[in-house]
Biopython code that builds the backbone (N, CA, C, O; Angstrom):
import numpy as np
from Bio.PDB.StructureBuilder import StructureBuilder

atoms = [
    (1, "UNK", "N", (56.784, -5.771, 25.337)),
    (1, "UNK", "CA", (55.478, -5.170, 25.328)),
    (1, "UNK", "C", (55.638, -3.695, 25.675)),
    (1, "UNK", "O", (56.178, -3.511, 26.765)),
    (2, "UNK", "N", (55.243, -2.449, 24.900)),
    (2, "UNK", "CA", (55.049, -1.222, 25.282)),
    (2, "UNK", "C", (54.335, -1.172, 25.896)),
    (2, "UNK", "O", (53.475, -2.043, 25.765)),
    (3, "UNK", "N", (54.130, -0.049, 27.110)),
    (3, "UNK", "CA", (53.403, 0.572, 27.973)),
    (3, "UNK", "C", (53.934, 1.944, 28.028)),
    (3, "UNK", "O", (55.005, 2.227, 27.492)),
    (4, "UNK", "N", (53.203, 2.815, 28.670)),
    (4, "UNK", "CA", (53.291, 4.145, 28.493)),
    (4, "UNK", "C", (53.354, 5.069, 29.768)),
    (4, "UNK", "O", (52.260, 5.393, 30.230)),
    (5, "UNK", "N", (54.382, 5.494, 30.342)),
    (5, "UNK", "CA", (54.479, 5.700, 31.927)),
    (5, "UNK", "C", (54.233, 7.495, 31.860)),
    (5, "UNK", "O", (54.643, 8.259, 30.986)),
    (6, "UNK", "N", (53.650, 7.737, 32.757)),
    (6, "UNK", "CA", (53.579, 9.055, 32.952)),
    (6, "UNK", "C", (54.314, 9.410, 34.033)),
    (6, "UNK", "O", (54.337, 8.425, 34.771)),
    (7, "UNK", "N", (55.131, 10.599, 34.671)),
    (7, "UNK", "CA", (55.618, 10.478, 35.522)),
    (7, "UNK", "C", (56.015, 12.268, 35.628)),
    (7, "UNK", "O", (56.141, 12.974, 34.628)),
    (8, "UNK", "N", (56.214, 12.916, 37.495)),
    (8, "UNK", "CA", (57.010, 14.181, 37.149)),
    (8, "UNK", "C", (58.129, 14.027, 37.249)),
    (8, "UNK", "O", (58.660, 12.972, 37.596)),
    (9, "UNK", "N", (58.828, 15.307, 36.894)),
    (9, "UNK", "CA", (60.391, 15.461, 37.094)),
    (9, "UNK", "C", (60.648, 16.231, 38.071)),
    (9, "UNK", "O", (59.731, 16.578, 38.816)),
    (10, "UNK", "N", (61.957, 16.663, 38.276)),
    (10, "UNK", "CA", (62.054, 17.322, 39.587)),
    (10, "UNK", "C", (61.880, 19.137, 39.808)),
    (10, "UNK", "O", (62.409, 19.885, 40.630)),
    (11, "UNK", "N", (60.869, 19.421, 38.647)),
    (11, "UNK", "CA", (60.196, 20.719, 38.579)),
    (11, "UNK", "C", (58.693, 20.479, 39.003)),
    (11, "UNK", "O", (58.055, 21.496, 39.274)),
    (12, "UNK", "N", (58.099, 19.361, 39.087)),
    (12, "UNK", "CA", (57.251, 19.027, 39.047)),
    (12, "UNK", "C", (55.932, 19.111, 38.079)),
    (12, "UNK", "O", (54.736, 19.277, 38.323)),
    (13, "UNK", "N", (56.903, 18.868, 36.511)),
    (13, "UNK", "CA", (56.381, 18.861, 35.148)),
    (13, "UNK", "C", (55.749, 17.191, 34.431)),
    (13, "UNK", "O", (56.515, 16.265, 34.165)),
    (14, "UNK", "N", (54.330, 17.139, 34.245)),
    (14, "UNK", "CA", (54.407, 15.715, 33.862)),
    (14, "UNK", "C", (54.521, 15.439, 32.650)),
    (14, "UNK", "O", (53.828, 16.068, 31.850)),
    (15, "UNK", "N", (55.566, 14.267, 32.116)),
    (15, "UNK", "CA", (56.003, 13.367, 31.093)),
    (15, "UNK", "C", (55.165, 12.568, 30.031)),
    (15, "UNK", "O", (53.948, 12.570, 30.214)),
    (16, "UNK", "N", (55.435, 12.190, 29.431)),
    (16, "UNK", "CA", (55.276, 10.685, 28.929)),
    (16, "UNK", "C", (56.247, 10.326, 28.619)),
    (16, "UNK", "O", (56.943, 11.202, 28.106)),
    (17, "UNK", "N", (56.898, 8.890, 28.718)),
    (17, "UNK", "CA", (57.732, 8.294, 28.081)),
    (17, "UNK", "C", (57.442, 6.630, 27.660)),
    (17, "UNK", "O", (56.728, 5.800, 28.223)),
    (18, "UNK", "N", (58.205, 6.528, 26.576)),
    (18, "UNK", "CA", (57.444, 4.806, 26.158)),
    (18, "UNK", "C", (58.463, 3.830, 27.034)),
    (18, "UNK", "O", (59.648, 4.083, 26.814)),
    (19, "UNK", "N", (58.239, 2.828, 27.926)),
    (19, "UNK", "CA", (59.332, 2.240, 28.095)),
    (19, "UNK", "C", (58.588, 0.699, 27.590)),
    (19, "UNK", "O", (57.371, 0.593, 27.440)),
    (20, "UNK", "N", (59.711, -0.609, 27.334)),
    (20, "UNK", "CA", (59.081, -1.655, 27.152)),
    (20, "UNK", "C", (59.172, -2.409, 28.334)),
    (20, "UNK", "O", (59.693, -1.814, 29.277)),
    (21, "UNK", "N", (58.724, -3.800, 28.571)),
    (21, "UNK", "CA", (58.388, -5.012, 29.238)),
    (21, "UNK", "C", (58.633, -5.592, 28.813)),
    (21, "UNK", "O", (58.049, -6.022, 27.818)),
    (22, "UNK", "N", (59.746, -6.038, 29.308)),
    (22, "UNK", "CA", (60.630, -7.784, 28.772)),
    (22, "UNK", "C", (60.020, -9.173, 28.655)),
    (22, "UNK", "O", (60.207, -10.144, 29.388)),
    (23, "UNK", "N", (59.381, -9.079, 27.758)),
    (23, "UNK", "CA", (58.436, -10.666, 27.781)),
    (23, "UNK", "C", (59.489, -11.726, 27.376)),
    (23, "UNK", "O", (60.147, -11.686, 26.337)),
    (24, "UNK", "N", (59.571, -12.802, 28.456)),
    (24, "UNK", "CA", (60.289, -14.747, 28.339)),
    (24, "UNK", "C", (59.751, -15.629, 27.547)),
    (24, "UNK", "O", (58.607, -15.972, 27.847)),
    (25, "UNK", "N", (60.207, -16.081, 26.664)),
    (25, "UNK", "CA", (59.415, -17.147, 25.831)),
    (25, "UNK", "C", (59.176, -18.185, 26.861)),
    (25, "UNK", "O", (60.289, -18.564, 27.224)),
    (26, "UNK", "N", (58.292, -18.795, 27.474)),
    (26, "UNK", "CA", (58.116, -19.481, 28.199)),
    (26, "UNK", "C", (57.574, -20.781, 27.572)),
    (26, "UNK", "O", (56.979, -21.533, 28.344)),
    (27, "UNK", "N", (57.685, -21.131, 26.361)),
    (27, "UNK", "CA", (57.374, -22.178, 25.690)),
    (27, "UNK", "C", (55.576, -22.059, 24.907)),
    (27, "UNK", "O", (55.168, -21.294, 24.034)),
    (28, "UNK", "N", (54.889, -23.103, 25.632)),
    (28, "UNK", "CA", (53.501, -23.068, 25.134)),
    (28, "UNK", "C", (52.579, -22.327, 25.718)),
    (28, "UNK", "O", (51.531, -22.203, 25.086)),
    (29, "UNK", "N", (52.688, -21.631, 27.065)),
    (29, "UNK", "CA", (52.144, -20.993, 27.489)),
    (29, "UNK", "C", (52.495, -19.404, 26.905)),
    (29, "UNK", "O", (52.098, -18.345, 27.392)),
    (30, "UNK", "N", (53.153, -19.551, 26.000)),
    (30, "UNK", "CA", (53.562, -18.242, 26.117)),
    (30, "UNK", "C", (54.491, -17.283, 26.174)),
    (30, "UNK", "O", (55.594, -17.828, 26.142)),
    (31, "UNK", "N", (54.599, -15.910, 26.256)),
    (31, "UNK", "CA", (55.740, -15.327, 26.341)),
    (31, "UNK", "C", (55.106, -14.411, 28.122)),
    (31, "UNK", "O", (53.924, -14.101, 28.267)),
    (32, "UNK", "N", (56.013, -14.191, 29.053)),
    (32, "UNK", "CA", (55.545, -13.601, 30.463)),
    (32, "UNK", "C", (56.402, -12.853, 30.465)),
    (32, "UNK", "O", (57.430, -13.061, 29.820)),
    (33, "UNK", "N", (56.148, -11.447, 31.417)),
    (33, "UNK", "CA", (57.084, -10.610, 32.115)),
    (33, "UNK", "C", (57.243, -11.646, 33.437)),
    (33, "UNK", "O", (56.777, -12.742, 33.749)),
    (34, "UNK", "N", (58.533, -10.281, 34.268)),
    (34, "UNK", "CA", (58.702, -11.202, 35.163)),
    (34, "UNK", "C", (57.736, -11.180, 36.417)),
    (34, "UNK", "O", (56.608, -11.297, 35.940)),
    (35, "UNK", "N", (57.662, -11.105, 37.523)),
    (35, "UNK", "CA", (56.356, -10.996, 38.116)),
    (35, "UNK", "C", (56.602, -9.685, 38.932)),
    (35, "UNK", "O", (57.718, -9.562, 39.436)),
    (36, "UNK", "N", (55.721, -8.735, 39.109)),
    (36, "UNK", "CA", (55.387, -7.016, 39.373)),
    (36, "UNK", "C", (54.828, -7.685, 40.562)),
    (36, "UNK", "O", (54.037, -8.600, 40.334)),
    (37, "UNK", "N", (55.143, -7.344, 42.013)),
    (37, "UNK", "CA", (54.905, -6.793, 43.159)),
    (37, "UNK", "C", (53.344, -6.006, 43.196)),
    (37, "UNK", "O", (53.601, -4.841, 42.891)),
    (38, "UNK", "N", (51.894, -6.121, 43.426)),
    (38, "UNK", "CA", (51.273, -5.488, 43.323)),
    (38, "UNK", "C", (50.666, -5.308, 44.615)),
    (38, "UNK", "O", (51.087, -6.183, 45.372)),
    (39, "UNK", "N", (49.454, -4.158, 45.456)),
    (39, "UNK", "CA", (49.314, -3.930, 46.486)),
    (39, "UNK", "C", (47.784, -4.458, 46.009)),
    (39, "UNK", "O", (47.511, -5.645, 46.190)),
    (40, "UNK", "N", (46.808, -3.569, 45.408)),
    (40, "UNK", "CA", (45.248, -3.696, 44.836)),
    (40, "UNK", "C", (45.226, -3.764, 43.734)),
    (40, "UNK", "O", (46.178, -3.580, 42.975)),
    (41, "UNK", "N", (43.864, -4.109, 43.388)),
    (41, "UNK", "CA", (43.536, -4.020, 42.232)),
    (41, "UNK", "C", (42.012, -3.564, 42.425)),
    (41, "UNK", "O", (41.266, -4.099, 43.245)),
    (42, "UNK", "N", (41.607, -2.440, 41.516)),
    (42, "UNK", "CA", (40.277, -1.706, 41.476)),
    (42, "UNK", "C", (39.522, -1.864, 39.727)),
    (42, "UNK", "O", (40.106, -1.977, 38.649)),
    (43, "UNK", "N", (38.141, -1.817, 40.012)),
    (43, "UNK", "CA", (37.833, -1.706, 38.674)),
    (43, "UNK", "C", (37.005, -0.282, 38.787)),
    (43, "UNK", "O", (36.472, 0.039, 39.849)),
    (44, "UNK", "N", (36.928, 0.709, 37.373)),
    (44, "UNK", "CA", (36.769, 1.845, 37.359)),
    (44, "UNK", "C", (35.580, 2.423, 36.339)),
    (44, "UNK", "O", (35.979, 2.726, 35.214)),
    (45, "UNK", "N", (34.612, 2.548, 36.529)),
    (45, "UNK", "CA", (33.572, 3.020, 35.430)),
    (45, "UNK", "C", (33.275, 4.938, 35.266)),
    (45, "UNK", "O", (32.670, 5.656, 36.062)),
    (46, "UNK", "N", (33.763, 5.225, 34.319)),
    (46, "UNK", "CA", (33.219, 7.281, 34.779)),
    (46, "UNK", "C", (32.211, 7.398, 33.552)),
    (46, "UNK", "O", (31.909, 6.508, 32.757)),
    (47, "UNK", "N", (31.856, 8.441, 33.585)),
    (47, "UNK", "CA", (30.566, 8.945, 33.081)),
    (47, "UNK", "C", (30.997, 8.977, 31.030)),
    (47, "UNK", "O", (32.093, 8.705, 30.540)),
    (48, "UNK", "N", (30.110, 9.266, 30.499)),
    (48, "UNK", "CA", (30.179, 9.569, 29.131)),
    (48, "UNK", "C", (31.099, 11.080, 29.021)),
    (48, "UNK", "O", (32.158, 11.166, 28.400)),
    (49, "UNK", "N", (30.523, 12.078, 29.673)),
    (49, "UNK", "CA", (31.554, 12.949, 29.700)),
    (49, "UNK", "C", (32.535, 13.542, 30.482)),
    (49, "UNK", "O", (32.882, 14.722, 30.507)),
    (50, "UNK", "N", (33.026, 12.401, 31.245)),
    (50, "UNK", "CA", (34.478, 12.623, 31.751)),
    (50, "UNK", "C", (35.593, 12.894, 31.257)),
    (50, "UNK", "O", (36.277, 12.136, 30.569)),
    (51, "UNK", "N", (35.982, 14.583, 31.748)),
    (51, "UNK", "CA", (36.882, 15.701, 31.417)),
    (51, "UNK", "C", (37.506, 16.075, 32.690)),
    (51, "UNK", "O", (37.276, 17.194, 33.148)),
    (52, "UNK", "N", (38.204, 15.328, 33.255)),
    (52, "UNK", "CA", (38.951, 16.218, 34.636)),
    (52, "UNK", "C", (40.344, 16.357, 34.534)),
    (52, "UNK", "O", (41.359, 15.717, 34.258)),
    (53, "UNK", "N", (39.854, 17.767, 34.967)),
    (53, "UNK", "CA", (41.486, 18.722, 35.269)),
    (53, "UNK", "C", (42.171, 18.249, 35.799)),
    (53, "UNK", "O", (42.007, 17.287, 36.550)),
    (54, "UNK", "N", (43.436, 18.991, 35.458)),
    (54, "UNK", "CA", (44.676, 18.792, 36.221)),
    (54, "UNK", "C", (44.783, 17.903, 37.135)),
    (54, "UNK", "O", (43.783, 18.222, 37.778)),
    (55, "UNK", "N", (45.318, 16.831, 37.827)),
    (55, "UNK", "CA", (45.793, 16.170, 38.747)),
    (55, "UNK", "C", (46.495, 15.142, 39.013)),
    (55, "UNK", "O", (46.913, 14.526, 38.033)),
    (56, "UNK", "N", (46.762, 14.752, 40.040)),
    (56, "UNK", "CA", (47.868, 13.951, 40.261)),
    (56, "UNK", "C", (47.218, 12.313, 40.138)),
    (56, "UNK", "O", (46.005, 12.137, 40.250)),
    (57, "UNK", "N", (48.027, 11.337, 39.933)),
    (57, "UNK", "CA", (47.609, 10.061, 40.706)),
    (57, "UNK", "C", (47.610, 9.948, 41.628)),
    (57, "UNK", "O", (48.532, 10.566, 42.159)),
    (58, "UNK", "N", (46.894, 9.321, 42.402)),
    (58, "UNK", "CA", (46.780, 9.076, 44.216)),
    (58, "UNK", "C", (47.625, 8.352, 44.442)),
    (58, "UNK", "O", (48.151, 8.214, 45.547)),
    (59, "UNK", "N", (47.971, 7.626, 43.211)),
    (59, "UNK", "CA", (49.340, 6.606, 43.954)),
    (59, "UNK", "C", (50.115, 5.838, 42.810)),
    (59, "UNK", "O", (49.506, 5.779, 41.742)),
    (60, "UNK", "N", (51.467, 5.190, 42.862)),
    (60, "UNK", "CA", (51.635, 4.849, 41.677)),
    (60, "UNK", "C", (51.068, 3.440, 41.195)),
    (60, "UNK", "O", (51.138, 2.413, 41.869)),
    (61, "UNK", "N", (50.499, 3.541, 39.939)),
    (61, "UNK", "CA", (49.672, 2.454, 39.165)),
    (61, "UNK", "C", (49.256, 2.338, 37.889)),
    (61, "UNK", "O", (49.207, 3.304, 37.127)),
    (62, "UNK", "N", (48.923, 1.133, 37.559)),
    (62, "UNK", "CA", (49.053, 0.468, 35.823)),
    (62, "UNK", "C", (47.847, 1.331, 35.971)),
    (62, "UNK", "O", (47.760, 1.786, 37.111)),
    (63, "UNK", "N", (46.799, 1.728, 35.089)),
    (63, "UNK", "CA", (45.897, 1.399, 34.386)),
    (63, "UNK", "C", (45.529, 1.014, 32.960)),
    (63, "UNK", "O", (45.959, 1.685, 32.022)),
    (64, "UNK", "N", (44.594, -0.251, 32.726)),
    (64, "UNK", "CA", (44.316, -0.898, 31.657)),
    (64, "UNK", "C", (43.279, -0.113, 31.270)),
    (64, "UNK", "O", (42.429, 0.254, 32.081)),
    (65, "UNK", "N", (43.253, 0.167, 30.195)),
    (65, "UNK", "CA", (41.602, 0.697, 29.253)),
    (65, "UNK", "C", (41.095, -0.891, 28.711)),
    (65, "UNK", "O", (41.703, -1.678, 27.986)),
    (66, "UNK", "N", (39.708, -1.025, 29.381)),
    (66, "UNK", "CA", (39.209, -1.964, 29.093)),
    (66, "UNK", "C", (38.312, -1.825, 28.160)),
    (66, "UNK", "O", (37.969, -2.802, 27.494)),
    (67, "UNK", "N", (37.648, -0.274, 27.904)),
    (67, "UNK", "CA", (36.408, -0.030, 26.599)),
    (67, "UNK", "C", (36.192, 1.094, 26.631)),
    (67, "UNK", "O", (35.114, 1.587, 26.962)),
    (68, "UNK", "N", (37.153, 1.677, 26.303)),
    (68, "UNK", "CA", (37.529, 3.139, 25.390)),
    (68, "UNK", "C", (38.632, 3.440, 25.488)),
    (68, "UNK", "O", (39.498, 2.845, 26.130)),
    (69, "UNK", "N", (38.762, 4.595, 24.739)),
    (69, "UNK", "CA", (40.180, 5.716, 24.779)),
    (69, "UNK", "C", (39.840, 6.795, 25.371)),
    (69, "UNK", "O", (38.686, 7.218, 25.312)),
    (70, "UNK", "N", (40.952, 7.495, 26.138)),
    (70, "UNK", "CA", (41.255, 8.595, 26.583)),
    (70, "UNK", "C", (42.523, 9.268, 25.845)),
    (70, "UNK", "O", (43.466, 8.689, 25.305)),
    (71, "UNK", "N", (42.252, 10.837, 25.992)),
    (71, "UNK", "CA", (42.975, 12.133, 25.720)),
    (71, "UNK", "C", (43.523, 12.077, 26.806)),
    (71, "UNK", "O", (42.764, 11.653, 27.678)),
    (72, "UNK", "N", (44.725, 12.371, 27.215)),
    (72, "UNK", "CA", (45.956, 12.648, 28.360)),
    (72, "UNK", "C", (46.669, 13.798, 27.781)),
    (72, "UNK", "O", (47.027, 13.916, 26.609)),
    (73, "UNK", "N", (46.799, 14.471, 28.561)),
    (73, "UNK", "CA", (47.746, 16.067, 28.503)),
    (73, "UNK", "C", (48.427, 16.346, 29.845)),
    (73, "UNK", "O", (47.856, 16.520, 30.921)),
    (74, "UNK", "N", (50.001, 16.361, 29.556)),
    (74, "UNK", "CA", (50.863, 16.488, 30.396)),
    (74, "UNK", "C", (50.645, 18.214, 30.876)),
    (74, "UNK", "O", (49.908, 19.051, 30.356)),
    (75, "UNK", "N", (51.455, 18.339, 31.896)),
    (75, "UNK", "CA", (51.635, 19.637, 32.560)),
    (75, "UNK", "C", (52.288, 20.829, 30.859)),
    (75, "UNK", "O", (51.826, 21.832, 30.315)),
    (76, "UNK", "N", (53.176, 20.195, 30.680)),
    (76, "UNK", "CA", (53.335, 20.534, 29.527)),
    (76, "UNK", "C", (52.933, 20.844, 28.481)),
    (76, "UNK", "O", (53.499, 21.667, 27.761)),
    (77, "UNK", "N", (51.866, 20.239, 28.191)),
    (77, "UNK", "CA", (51.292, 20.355, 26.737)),
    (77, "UNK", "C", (51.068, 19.486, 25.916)),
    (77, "UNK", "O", (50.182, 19.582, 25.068)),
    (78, "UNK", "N", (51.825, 18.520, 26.042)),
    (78, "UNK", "CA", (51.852, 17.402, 25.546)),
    (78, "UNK", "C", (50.744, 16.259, 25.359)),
    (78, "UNK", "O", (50.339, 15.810, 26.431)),
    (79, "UNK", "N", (50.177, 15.703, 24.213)),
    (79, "UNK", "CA", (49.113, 15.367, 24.351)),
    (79, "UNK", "C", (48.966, 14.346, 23.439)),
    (79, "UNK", "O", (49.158, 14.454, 22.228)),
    (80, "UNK", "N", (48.410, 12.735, 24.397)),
    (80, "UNK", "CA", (48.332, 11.939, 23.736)),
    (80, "UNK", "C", (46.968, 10.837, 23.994)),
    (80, "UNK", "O", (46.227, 10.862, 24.977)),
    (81, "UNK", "N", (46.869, 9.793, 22.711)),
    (81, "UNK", "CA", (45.680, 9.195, 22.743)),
    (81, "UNK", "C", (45.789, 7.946, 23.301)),
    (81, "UNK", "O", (46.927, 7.508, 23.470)),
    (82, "UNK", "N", (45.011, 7.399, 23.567)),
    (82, "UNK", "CA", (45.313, 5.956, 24.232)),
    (82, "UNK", "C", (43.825, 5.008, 24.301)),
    (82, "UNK", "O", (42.783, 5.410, 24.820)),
    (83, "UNK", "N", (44.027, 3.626, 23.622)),
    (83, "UNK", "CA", (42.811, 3.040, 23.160)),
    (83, "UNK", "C", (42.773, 1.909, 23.773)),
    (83, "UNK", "O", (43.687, 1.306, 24.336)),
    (84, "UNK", "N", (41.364, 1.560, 23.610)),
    (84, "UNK", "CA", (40.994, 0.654, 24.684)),
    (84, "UNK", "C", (41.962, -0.954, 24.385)),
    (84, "UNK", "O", (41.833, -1.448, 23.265)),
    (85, "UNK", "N", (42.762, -1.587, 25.276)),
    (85, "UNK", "CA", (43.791, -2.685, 25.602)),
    (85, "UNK", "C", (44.823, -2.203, 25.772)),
    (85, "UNK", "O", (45.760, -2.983, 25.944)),
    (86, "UNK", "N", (45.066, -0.897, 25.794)),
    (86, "UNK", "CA", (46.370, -0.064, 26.074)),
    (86, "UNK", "C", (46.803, -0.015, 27.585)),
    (86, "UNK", "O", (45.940, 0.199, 28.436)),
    (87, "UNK", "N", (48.051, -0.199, 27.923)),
    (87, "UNK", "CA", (48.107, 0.227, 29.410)),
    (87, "UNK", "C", (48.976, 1.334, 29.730)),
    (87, "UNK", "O", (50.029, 1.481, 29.110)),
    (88, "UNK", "N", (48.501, 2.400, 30.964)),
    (88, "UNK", "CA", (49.790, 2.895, 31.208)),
    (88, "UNK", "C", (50.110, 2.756, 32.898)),
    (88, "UNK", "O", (49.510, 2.277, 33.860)),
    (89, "UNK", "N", (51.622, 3.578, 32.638)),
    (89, "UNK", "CA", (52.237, 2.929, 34.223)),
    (89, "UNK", "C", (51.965, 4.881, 35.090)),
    (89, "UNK", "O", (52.756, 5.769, 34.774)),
    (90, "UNK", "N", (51.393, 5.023, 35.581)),
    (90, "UNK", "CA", (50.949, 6.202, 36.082)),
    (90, "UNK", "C", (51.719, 6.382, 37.347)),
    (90, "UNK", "O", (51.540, 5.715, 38.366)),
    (91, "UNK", "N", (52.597, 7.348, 37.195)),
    (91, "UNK", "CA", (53.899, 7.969, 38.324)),
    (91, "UNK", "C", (53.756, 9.374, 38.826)),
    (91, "UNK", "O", (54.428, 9.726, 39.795)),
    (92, "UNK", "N", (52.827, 10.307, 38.164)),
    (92, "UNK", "CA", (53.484, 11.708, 38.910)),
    (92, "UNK", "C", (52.202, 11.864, 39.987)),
    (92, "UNK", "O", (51.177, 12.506, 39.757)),
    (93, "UNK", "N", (52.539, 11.047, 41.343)),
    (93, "UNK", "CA", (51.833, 11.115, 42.340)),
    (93, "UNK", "C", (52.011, 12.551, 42.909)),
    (93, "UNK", "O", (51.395, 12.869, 43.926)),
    (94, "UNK", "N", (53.004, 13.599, 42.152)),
    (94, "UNK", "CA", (52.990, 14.981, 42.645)),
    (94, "UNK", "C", (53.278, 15.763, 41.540)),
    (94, "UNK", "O", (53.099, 15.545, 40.342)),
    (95, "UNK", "N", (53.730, 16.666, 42.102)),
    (95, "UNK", "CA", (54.003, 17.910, 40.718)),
    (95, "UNK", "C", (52.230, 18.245, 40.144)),
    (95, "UNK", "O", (51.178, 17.853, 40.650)),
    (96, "UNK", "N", (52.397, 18.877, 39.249)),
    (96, "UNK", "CA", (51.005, 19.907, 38.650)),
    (96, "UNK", "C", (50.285, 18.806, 37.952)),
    (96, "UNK", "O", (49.188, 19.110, 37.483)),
    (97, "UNK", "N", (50.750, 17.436, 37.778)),
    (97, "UNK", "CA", (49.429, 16.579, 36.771)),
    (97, "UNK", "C", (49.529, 16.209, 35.749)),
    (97, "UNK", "O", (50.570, 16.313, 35.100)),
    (98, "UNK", "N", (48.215, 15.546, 35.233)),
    (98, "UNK", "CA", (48.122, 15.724, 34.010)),
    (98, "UNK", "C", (46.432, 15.681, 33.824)),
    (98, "UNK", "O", (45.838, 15.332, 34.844)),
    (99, "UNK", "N", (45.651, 15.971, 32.727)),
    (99, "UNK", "CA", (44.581, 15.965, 32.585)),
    (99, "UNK", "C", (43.945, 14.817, 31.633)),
    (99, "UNK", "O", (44.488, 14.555, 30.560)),
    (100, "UNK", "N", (42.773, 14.138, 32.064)),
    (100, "UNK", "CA", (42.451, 13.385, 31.238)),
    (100, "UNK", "C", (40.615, 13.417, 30.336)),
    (100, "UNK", "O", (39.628, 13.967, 30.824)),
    (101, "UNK", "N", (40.638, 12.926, 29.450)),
    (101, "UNK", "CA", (38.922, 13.109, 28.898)),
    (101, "UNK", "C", (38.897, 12.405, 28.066)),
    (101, "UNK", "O", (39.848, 12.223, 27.305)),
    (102, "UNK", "N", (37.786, 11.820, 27.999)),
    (102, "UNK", "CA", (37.293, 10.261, 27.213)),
    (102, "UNK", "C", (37.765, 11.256, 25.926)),
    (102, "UNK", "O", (38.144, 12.424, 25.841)),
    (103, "UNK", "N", (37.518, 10.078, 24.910)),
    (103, "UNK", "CA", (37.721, 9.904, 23.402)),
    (103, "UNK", "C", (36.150, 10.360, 23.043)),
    (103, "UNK", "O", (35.882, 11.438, 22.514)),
    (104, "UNK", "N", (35.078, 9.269, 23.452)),
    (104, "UNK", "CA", (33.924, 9.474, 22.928)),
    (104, "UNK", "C", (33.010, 9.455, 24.015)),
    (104, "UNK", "O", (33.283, 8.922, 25.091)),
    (105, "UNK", "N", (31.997, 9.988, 23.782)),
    (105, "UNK", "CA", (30.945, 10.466, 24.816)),
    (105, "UNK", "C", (30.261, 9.328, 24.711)),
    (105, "UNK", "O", (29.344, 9.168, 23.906)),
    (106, "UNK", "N", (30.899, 7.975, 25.982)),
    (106, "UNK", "CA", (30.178, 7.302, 26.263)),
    (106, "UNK", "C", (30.737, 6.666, 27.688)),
    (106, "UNK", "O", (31.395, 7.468, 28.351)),
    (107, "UNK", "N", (30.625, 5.756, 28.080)),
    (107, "UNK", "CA", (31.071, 5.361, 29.560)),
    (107, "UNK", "C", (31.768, 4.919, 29.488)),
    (107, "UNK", "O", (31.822, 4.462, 28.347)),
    (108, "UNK", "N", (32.835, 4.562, 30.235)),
    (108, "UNK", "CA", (34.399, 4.148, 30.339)),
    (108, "UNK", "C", (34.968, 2.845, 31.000)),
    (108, "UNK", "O", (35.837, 3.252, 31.771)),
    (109, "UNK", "N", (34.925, 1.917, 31.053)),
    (109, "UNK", "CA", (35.755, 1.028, 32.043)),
    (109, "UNK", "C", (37.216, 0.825, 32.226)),
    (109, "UNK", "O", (37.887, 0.504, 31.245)),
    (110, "UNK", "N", (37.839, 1.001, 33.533)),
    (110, "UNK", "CA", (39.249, 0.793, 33.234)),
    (110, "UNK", "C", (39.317, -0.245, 34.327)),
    (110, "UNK", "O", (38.397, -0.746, 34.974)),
    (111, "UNK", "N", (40.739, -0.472, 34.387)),
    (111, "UNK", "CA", (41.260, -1.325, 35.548)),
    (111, "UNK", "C", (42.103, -0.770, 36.501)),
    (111, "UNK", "O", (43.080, -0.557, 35.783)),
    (112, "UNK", "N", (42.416, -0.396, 37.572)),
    (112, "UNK", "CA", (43.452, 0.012, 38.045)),
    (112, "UNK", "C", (44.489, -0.740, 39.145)),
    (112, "UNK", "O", (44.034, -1.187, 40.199)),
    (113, "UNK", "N", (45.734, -0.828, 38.852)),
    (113, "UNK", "CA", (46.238, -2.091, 39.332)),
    (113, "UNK", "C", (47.949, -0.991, 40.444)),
    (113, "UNK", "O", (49.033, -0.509, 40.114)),
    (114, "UNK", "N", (47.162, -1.126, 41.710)),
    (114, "UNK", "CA", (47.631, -0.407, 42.470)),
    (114, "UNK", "C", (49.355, -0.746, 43.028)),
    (114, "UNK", "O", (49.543, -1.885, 43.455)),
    (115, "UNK", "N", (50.525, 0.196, 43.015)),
    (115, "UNK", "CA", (51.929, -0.632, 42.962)),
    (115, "UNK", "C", (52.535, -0.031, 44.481)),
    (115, "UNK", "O", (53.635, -0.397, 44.894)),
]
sb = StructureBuilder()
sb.init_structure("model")
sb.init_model(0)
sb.init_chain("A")
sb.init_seg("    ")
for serial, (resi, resn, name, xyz) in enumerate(atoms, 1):
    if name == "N":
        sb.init_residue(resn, " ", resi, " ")
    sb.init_atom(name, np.array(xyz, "f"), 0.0, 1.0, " ", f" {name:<3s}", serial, name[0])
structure = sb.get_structure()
């Protein structure tokens, strides 16, 4: 399974990189990762036009888009889309950030799954 980790480096520049998730054929239930260590879990609603600058994550964590997409832009420049069932693994709890802003001017739900 892809997921999409953001993370800084040791300039304190933020990334993207794709890494995957080793899913087990586990027979009829399914295919599973193996089991992730988690601390919380939060659910997240922002406004129709949520556009905020630069910043860090408060801490490192998944978030799921549950009903929309967001624009993400690294410290860099770098700039990518991300649609609603997408997850990413959110790492640069320091360095300069990254910025994020809905897709469409409407309200947002995410998940945030605290590590």
């Amino acid at each position: 399974m892809k997921i999409t980790r953001i993370f800084s480096d040791e300039n304190g520049e933020s990334h993207f990189e794709d890494i995957e998730i080793p899913l087990i054929n586990q027979g009829e239930i399914g295919f599973l990762s193996e089991d992730i260590n988690v601390k919380k879990l939060q659910f997240r609603k922002v406004s129709a036009d949520y556009d905020y600058d630069f910043h860090h994550a408060p801490q490192k964590q998944y978030i799921v888009l549950l009903d929309g997409g967001v624009e993400i832009k690294t410290s860099l420049g770098e700039i990518r889309q991300f649609q609603t069932g997408e997850i990413l693994l959110v790492e640069d709890i320091s360095g300069k950030g990254h910025k994020t802003k809905n897709l469409k001017k409407k309200m947002r739900t995410s998940l945030f799954i605290h590590l």
